[in-house]
Steps between C-alpha positions, in 0.01 A plus 500: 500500500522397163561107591248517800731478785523648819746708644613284715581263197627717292792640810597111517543493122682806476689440830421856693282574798109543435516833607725610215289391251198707607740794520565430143101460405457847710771608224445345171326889371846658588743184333277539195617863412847382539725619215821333582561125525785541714309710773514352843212648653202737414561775747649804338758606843545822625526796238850553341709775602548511086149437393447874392838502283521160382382607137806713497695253610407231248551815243836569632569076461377514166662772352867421626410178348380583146846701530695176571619660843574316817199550825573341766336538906682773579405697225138452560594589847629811362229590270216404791686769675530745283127452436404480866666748689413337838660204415783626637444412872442176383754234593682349191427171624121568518520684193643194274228275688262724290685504205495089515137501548474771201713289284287141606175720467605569143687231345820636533856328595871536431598317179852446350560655165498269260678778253702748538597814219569878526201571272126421534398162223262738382770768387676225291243352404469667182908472433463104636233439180702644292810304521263190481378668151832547391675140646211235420552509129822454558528177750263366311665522145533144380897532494482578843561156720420520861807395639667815428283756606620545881312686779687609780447667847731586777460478851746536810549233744739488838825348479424303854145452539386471879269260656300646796368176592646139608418205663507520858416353811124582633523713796893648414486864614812619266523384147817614358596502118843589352447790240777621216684769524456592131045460549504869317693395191291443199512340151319532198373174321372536161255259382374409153231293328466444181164540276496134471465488913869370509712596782849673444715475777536773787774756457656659839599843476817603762542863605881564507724695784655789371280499147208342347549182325296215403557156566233263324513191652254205360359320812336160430340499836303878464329340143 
């Protein structure tokens, strides 16, 4: 011990039975070649079912990924498969255990896209410098003022937006909420900032009936 205690000290410090720490002396070769921080304990477990493909695997993760497709667990359940034959009399249940573990083993979790477009950024990448080439002399001419020189992006939003949670009472077994009969109907709201970081107000765009028509509507409360 560095500060000359005993065990018996050093459990009453640390609050845990003496035992333990002489477990973790017994140890302290095996947390040493620890690699991750987060790792609970220093046994390795029983051998993966997917230890002899999980190269492939990370491949097959990678590569969908470069190519800014969607992988998901049942994918990897599909490729595992289609790697390991006898996977098949596995039980899907016992099967996505292993896939969790593969995924935990490697770093790997579901994350929401934070952008979404029908072409890879690195196929417009080139096109996306160019416009810059050609715009920033432009914005930035000295007779151009700020004010005027709008950005705008679209996005759709649901006429009657639902709440799937309320205030309750604790221990209520049903918890009913009214819902609108028009929850599929959407509308598009256009909105615009300005190069000087002013807001312009929203603009709500209507979808007619029997034809297309537009309805812009300024709405004080969507700025």
């Amino acid at each position: 011990m560095e500060n000359n205690i005993t065990f018996a000290e050093a459990a009453s410090a640390v609050t845990v039975d003496q035992s333990l720490i002489s477990r973790w002396r017994k140890q302290e070769g095996a947390w040493g070649s620890v690699k991750r921080p987060d790792m609970l304990q220093v046994h390795s477990g029983p051998r993966s079912v997917l230890l002899n493909i999980e190269m492939e695997l990370l491949d097959f993760v990678e590569t969908w990924r470069s190519k800014g497709l969607p992988v998901n667990r049942i994918a990897l359940m599909r490729k595992a498969r289609a790697l390991l034959p006898e996977l098949e009399g596995k039980s899907e249940h016992a099967l996505k255990m292993s896939i969790s573990r593969f995924m935990k083993k490697n770093r790997l979790v579901h994350r929401m896209a934070t952008h979404k477009a029908q072409r890879h950024p690195s196929e417009v990448e080139g096109e996306a410098l160019d416009f810059l080439t050609h715009i920033r002399p432009i914005l930035l001419d000295k007779n151009r003022d700020p004010n005027y020189i709008y950005n705008m992006d679209q996005t759709p939003v649901q006429m009657a937006m639902e709440w799937k949670c309320t205030i309750d009472k604790v221990g209520a077994r049903s918890v009913n909420l009214r819902t609108s009969a028009c929850d599929t109907k959407r509308v598009t709201v256009a909105v615009t900032l300005t190069a000087s970081g002013r807001r312009v107000k929203s603009m709500v765009v209507f979808k007619g009936k029997s034809k297309y028509y537009i309805i812009i509507h300024r709405v004080q409360c969507l700025t």
